[in-house]
Every structure is written in C-alpha cells, then in structure tokens.
CHARMM internal coordinates of N, CA and C (Angstrom, degrees):
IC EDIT
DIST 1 N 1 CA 1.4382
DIST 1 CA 1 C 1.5199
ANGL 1 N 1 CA 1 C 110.13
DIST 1 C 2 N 1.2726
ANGL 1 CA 1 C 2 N 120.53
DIHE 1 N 1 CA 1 C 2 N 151.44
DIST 2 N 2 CA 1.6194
ANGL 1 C 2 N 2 CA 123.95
DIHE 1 CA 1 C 2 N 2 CA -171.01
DIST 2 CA 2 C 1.6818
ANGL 2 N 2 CA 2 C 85.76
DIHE 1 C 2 N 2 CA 2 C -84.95
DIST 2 C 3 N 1.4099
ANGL 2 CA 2 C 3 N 139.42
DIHE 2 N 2 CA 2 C 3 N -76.74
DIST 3 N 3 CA 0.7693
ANGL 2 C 3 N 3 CA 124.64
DIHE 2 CA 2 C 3 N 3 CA -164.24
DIST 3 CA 3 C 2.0650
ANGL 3 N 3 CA 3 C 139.51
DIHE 2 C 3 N 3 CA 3 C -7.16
DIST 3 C 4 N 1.7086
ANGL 3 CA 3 C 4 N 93.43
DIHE 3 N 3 CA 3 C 4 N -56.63
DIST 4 N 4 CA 1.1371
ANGL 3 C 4 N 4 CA 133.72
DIHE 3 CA 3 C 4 N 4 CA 158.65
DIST 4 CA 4 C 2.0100
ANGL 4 N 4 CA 4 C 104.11
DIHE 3 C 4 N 4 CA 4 C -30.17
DIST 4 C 5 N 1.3410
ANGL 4 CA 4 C 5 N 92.54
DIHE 4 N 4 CA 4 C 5 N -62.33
DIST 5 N 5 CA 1.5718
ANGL 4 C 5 N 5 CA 95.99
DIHE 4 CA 4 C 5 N 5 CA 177.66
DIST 5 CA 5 C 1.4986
ANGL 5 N 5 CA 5 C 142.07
DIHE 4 C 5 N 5 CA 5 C -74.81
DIST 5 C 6 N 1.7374
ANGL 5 CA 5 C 6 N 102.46
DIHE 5 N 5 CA 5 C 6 N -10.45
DIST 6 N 6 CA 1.3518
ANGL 5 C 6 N 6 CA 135.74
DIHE 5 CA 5 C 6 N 6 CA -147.53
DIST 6 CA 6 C 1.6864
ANGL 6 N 6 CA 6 C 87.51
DIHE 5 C 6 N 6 CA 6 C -113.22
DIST 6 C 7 N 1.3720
ANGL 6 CA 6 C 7 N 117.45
DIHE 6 N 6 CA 6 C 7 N -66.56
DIST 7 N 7 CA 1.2231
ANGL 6 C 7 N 7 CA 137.43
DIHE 6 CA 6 C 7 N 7 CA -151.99
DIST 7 CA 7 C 1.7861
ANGL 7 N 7 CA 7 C 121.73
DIHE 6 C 7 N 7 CA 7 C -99.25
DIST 7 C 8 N 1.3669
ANGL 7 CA 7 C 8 N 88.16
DIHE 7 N 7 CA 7 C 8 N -38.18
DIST 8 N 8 CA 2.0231
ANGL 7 C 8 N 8 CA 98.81
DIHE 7 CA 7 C 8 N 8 CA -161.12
DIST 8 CA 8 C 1.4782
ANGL 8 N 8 CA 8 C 109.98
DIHE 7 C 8 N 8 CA 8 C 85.26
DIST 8 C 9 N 1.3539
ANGL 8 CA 8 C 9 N 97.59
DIHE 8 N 8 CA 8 C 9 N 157.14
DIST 9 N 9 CA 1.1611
ANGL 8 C 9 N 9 CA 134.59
DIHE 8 CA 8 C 9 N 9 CA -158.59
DIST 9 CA 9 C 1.3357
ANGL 9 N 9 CA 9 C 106.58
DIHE 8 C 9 N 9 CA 9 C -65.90
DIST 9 C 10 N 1.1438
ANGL 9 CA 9 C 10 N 127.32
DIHE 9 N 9 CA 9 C 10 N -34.44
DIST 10 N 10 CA 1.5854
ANGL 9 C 10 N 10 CA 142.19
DIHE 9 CA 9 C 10 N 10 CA 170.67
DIST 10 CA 10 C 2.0071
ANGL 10 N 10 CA 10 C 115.63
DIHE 9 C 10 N 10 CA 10 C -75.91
DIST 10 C 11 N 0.7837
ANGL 10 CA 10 C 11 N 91.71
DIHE 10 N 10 CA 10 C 11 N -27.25
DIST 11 N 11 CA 1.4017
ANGL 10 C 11 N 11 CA 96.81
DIHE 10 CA 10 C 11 N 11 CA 176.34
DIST 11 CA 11 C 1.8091
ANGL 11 N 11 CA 11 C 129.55
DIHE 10 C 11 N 11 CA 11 C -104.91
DIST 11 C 12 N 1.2888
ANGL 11 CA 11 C 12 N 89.92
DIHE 11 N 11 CA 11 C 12 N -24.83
DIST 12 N 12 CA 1.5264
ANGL 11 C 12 N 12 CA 121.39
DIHE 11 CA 11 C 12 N 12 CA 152.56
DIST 12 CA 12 C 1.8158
ANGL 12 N 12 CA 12 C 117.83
DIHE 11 C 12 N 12 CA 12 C -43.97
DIST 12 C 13 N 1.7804
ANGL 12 CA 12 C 13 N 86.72
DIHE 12 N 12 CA 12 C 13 N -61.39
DIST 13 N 13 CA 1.4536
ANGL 12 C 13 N 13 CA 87.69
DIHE 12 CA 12 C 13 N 13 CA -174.47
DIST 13 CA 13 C 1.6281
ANGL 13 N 13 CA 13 C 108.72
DIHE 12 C 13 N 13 CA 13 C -82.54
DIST 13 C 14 N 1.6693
ANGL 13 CA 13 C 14 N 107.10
DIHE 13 N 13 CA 13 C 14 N -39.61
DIST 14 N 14 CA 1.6502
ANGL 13 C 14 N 14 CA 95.51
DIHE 13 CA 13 C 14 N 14 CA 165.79
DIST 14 CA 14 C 1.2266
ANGL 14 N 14 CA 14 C 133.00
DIHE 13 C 14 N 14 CA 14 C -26.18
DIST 14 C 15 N 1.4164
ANGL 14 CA 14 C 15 N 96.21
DIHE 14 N 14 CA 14 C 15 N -54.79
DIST 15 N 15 CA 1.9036
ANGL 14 C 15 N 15 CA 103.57
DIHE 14 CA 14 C 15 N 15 CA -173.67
DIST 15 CA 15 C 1.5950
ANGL 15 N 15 CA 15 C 98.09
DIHE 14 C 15 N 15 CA 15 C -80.18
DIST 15 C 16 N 1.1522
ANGL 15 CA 15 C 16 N 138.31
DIHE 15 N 15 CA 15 C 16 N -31.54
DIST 16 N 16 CA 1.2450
ANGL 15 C 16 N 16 CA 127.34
DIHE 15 CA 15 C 16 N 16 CA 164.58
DIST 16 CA 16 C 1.6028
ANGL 16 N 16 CA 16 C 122.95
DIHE 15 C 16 N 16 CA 16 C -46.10
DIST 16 C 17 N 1.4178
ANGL 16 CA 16 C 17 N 106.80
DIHE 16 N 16 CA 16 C 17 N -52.74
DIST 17 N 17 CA 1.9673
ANGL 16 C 17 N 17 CA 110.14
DIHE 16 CA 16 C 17 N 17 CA 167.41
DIST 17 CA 17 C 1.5513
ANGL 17 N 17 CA 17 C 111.52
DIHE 16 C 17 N 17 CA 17 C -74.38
DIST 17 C 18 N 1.3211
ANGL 17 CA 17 C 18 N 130.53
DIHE 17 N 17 CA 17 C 18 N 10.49
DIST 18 N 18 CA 1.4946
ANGL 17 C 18 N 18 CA 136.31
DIHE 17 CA 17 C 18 N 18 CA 166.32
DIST 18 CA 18 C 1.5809
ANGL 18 N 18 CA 18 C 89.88
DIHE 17 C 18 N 18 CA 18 C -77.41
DIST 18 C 19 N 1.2826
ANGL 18 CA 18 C 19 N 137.17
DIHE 18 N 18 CA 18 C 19 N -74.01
DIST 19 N 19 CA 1.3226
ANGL 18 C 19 N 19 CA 129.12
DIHE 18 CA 18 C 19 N 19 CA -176.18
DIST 19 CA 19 C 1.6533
ANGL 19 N 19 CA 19 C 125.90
DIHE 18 C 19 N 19 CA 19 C -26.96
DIST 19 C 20 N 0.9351
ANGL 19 CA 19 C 20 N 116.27
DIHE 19 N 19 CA 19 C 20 N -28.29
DIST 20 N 20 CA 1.6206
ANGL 19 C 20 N 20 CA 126.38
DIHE 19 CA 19 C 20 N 20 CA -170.81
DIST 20 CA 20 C 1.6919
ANGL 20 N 20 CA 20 C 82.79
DIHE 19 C 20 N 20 CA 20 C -62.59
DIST 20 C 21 N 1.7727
ANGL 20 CA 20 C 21 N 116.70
DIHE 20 N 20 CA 20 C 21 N -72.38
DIST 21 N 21 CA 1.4295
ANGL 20 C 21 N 21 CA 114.42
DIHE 20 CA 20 C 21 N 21 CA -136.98
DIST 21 CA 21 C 1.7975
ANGL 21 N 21 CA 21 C 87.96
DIHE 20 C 21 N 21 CA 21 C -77.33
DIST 21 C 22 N 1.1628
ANGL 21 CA 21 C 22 N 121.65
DIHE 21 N 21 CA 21 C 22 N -40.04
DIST 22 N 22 CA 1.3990
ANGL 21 C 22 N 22 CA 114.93
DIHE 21 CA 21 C 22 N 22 CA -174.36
DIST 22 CA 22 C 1.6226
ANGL 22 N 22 CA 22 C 122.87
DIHE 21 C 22 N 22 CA 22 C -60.92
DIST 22 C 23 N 1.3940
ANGL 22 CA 22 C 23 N 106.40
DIHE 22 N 22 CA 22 C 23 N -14.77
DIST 23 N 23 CA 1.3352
ANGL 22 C 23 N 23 CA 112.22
DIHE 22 CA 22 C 23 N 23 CA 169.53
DIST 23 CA 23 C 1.8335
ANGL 23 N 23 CA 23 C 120.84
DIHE 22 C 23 N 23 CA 23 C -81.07
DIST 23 C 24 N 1.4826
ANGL 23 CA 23 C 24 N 89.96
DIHE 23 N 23 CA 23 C 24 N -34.93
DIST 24 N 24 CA 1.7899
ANGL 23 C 24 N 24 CA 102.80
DIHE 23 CA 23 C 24 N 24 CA 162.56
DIST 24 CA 24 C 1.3395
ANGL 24 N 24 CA 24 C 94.90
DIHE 23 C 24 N 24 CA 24 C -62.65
DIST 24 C 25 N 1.5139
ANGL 24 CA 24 C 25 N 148.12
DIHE 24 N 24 CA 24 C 25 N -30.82
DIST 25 N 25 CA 1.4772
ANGL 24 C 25 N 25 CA 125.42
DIHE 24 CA 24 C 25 N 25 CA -153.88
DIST 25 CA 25 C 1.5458
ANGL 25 N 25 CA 25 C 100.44
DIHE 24 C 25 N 25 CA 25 C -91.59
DIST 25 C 26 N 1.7053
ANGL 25 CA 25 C 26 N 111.44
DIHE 25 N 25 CA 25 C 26 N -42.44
DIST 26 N 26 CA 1.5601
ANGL 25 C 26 N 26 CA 86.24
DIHE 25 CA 25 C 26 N 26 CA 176.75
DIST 26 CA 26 C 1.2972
ANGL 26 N 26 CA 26 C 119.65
DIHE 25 C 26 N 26 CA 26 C -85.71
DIST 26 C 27 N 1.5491
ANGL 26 CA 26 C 27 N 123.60
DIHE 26 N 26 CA 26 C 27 N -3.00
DIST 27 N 27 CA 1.3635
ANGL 26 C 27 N 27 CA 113.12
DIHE 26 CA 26 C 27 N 27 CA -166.79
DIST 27 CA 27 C 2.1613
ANGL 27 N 27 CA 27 C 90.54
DIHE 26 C 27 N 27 CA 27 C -67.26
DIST 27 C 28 N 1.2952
ANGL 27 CA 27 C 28 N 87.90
DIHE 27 N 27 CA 27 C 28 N -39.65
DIST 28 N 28 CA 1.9475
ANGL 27 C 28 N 28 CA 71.69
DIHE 27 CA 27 C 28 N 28 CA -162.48
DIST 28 CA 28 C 1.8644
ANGL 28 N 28 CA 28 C 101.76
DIHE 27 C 28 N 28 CA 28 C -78.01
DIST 28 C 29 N 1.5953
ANGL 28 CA 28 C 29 N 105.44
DIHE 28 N 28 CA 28 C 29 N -3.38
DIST 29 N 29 CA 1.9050
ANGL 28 C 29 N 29 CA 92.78
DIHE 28 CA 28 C 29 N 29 CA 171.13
DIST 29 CA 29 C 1.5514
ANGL 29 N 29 CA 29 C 106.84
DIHE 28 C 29 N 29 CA 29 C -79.36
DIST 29 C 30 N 1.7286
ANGL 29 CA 29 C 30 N 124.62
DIHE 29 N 29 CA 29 C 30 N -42.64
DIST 30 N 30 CA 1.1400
ANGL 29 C 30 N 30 CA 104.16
DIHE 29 CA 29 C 30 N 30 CA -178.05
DIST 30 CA 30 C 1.5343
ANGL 30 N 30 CA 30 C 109.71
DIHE 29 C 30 N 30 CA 30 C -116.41
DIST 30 C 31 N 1.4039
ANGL 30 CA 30 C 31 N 139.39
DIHE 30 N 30 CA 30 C 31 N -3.73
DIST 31 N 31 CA 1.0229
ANGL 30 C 31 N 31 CA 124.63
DIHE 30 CA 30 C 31 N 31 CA -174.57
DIST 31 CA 31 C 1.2293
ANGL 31 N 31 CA 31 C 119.77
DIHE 30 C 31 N 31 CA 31 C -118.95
DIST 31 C 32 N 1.5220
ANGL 31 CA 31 C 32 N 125.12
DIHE 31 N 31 CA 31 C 32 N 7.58
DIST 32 N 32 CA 1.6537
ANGL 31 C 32 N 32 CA 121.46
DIHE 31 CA 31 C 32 N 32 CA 163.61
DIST 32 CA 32 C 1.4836
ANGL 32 N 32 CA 32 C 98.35
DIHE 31 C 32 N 32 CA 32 C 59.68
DIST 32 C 33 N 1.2573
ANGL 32 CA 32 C 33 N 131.07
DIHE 32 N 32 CA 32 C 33 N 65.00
DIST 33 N 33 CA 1.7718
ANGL 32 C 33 N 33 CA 123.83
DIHE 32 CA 32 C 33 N 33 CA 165.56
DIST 33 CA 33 C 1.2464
ANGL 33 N 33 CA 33 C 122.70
DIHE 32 C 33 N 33 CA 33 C -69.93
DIST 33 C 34 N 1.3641
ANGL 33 CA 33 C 34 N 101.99
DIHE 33 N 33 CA 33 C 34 N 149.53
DIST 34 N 34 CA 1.3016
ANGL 33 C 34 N 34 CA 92.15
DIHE 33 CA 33 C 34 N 34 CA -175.35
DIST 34 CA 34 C 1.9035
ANGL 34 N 34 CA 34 C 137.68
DIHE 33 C 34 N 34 CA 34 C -100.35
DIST 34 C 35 N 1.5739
ANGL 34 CA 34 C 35 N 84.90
DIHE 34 N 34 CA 34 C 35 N 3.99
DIST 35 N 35 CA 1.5667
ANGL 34 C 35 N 35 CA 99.14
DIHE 34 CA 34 C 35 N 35 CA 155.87
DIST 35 CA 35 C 1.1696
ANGL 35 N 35 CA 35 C 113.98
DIHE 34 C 35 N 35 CA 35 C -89.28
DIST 35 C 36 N 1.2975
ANGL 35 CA 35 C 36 N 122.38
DIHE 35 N 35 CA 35 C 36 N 14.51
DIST 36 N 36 CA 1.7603
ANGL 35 C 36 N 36 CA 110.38
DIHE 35 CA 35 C 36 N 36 CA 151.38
DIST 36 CA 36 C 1.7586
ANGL 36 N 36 CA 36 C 125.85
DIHE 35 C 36 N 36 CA 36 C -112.56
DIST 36 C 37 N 1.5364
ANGL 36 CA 36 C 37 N 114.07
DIHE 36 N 36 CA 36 C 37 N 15.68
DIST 37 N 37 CA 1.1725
ANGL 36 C 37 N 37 CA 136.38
DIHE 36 CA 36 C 37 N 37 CA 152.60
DIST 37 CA 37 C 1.4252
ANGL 37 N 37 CA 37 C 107.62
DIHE 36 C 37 N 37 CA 37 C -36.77
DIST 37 C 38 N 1.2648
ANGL 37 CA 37 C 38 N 130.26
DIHE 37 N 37 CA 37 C 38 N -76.02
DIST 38 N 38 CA 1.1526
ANGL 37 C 38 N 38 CA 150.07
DIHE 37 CA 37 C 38 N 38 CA -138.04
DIST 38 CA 38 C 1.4203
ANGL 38 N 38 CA 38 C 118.91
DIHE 37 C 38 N 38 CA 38 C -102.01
DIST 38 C 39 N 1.4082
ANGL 38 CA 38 C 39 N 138.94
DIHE 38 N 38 CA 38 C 39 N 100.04
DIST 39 N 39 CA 1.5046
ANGL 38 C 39 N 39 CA 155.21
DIHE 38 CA 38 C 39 N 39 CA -157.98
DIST 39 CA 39 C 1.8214
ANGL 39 N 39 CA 39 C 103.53
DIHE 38 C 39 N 39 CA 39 C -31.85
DIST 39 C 40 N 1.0508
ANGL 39 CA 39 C 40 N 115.32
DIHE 39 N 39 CA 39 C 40 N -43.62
DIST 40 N 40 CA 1.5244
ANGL 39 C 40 N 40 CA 125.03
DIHE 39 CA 39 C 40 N 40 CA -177.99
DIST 40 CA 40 C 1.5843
ANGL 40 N 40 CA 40 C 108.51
DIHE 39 C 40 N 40 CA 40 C -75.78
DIST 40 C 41 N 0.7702
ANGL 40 CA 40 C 41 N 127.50
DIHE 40 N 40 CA 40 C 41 N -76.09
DIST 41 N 41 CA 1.6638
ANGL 40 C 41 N 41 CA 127.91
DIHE 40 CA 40 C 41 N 41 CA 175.85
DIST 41 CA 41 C 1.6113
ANGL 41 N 41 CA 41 C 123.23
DIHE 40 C 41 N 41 CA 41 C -51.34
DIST 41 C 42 N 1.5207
ANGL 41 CA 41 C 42 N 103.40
DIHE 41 N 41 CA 41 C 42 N -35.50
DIST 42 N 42 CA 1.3835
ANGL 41 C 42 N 42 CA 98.18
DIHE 41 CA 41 C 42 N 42 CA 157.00
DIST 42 CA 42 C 1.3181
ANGL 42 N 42 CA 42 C 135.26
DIHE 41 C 42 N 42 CA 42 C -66.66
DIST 42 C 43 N 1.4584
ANGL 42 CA 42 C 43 N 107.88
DIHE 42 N 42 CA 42 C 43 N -26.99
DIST 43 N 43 CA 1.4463
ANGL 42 C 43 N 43 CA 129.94
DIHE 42 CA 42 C 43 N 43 CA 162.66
DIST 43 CA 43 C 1.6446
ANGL 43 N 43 CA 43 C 125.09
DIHE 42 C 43 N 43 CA 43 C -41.25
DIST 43 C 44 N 1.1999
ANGL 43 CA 43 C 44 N 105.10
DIHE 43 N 43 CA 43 C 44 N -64.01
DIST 44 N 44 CA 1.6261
ANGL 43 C 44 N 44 CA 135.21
DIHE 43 CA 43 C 44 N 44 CA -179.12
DIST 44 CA 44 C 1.1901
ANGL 44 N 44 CA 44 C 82.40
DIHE 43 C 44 N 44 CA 44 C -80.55
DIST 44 C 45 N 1.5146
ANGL 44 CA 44 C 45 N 151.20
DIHE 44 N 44 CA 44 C 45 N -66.91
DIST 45 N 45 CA 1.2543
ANGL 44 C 45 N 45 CA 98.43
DIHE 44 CA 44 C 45 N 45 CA -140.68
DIST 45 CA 45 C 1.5548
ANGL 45 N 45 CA 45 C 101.30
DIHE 44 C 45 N 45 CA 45 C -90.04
DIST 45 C 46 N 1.1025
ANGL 45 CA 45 C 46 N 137.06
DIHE 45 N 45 CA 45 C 46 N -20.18
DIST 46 N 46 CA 1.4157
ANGL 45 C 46 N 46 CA 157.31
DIHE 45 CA 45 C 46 N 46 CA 179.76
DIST 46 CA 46 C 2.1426
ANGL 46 N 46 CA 46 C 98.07
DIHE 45 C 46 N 46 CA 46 C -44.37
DIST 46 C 47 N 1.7603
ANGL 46 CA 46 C 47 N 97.42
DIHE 46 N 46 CA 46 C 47 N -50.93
DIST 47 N 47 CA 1.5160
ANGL 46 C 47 N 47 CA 88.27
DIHE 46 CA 46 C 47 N 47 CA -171.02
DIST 47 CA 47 C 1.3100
ANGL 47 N 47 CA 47 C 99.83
DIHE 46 C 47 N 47 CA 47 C -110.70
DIST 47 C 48 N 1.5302
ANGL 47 CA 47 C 48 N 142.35
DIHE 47 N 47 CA 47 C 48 N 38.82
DIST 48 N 48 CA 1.1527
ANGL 47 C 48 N 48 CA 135.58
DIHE 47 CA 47 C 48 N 48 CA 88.66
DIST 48 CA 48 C 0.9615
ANGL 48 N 48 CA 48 C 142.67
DIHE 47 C 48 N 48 CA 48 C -46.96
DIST 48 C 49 N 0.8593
ANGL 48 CA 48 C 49 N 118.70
DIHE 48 N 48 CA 48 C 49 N -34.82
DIST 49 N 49 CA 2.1884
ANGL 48 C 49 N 49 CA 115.66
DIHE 48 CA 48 C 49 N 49 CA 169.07
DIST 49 CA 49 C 1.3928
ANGL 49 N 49 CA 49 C 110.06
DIHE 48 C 49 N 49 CA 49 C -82.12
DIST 49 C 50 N 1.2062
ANGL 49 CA 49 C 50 N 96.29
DIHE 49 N 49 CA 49 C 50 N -31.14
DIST 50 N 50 CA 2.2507
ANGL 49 C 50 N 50 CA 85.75
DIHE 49 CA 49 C 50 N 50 CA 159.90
DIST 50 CA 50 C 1.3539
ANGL 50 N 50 CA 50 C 118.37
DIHE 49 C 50 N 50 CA 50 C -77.81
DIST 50 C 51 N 1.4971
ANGL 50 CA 50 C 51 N 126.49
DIHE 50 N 50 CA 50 C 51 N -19.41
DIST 51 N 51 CA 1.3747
ANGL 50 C 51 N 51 CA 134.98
DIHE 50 CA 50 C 51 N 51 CA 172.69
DIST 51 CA 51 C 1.6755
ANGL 51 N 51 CA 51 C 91.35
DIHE 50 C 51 N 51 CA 51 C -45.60
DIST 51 C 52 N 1.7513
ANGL 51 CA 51 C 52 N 102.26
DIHE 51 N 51 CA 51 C 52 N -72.39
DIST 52 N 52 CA 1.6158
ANGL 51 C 52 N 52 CA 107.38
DIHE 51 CA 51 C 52 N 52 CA -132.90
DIST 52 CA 52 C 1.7608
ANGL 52 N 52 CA 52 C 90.44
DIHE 51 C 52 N 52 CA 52 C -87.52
DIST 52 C 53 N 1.4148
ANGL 52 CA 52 C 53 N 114.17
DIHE 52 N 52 CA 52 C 53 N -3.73
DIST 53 N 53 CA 1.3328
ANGL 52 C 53 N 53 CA 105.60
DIHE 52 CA 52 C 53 N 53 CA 178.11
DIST 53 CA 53 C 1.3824
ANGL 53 N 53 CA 53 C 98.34
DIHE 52 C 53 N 53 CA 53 C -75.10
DIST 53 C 54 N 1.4266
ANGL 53 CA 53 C 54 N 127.01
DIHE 53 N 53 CA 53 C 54 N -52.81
DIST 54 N 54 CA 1.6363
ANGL 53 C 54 N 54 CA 135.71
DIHE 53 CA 53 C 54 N 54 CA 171.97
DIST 54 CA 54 C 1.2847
ANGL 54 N 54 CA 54 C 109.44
DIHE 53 C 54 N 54 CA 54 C -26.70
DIST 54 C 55 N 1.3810
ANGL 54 CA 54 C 55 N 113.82
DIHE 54 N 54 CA 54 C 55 N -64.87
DIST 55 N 55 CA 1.4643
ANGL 54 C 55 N 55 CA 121.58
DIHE 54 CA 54 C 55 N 55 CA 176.76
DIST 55 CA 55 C 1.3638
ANGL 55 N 55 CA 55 C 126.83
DIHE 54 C 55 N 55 CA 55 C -32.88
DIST 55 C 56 N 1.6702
ANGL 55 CA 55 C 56 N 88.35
DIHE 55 N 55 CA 55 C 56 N -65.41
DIST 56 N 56 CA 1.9115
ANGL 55 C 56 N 56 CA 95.89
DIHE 55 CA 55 C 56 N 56 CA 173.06
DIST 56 CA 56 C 1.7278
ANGL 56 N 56 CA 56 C 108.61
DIHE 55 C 56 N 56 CA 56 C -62.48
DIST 56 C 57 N 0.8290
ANGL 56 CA 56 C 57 N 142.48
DIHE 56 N 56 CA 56 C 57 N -60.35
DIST 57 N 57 CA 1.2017
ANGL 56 C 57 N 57 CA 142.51
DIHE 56 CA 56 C 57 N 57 CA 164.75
DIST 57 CA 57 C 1.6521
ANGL 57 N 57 CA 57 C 124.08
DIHE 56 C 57 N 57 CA 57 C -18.93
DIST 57 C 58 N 1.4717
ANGL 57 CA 57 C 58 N 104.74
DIHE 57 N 57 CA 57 C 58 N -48.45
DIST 58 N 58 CA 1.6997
ANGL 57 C 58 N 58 CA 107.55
DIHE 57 CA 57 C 58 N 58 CA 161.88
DIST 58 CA 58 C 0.9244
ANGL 58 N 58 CA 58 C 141.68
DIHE 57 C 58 N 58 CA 58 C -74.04
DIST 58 C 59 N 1.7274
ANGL 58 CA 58 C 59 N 83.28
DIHE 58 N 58 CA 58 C 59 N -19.11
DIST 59 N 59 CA 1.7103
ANGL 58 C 59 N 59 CA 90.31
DIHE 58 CA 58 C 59 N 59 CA 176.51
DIST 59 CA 59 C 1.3834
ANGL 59 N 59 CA 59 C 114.99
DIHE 58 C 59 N 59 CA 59 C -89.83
DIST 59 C 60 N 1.5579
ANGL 59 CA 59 C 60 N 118.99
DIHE 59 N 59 CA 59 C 60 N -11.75
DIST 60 N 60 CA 1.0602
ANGL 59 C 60 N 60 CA 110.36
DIHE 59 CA 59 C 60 N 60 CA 169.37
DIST 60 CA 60 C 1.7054
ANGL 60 N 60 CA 60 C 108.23
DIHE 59 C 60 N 60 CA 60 C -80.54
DIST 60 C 61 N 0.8214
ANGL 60 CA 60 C 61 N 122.51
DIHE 60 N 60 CA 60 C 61 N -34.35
DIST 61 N 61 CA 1.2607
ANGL 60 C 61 N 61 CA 114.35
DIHE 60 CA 60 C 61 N 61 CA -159.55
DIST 61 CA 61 C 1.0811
ANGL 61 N 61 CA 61 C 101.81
DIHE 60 C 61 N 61 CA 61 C -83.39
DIST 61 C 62 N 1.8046
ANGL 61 CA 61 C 62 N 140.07
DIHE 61 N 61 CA 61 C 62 N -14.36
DIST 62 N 62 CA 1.1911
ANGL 61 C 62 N 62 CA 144.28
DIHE 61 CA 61 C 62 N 62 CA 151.90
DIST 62 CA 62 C 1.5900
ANGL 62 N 62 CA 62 C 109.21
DIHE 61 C 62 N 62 CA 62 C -40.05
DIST 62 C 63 N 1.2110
ANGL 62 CA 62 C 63 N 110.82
DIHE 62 N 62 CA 62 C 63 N -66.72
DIST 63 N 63 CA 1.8769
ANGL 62 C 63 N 63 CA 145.65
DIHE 62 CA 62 C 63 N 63 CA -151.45
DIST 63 CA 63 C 1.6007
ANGL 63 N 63 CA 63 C 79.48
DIHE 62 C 63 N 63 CA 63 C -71.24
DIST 63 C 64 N 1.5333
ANGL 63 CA 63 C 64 N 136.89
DIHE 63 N 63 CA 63 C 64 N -29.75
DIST 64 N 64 CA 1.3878
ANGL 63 C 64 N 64 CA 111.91
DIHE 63 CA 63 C 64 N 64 CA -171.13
DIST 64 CA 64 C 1.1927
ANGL 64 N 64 CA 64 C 116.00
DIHE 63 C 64 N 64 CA 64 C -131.95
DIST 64 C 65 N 1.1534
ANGL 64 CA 64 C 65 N 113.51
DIHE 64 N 64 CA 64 C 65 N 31.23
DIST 65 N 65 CA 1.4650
ANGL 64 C 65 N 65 CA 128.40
DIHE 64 CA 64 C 65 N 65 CA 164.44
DIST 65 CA 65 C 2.1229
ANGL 65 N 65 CA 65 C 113.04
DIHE 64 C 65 N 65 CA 65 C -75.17
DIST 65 C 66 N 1.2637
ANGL 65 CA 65 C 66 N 110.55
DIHE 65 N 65 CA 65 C 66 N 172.97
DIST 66 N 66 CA 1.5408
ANGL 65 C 66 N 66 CA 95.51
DIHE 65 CA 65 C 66 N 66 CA -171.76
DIST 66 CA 66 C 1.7746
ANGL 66 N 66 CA 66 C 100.90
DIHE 65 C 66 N 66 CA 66 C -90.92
DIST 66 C 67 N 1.3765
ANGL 66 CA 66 C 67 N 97.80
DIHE 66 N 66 CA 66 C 67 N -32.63
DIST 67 N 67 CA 1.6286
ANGL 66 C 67 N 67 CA 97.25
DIHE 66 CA 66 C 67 N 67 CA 179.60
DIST 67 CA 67 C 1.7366
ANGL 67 N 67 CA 67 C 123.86
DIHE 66 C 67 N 67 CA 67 C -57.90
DIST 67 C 68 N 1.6675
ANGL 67 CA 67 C 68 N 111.98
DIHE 67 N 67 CA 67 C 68 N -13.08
DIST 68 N 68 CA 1.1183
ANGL 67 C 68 N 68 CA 104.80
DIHE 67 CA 67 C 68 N 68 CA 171.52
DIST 68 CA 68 C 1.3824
ANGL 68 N 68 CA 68 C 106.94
DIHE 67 C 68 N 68 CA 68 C -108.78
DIST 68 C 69 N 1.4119
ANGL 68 CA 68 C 69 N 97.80
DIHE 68 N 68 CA 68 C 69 N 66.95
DIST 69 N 69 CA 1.5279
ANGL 68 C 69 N 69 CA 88.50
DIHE 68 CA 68 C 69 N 69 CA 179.70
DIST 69 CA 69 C 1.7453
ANGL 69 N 69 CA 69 C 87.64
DIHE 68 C 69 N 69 CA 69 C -148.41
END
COOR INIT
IC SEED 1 N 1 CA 1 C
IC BUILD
C-alpha cells in the first residue's frame, strides 16, 4: 500500500479503523440499515464508532504533543 510509504505504519492503520465508523455514517445517511432498527445493535454499534473515533483522536493528540517528540 502507498499509504504505508507516505504515512507509517501507525497512521496507515489509523486511517484504516476510521472506515469502520464512517461506513456506519453513510449507511444510516443513505441506506436506512437494518441492524440499526433495533435498541441493542444500534447501541454497540453507535458506541463503537465513538470508541475507535476516540482512539484516533488520542492518538493524534498523543503523536502531536511536544513531549512525544
């Protein structure tokens, strides 16, 4: 993957686990799914994509702080 070469290996895969929650965002803008009908699955998957959005988020703000440098 170019990424890999562009970015590193850590950021590579970051933006790789960005896909999970952004795919929950358009499935419910244009496709109404139907594992999000139901109080439980909307649940999980709803505070999974804030998990791994959290994640990416710390890690940036880890990765650009001066002390990790």
């Amino acid at each position: 993957m170019l990424v890999h070469h562009c970015a590193g290996p850590t950021i590579a895969t970051l933006g790789l686990s960005l896909q999970v929650p952004l795919a929950v965002v358009l499935d419910v803008l244009f496709g109404h799914p139907s594992y999000l009908r139901a109080a439980v699955p909307a649940l999980l998957t709803a505070g999974g994509a804030v998990l791994v959005l959290a994640g990416f988020c710390g890690i940036t703000l880890i990765g650009s702080s001066p002390a990790a440098h």
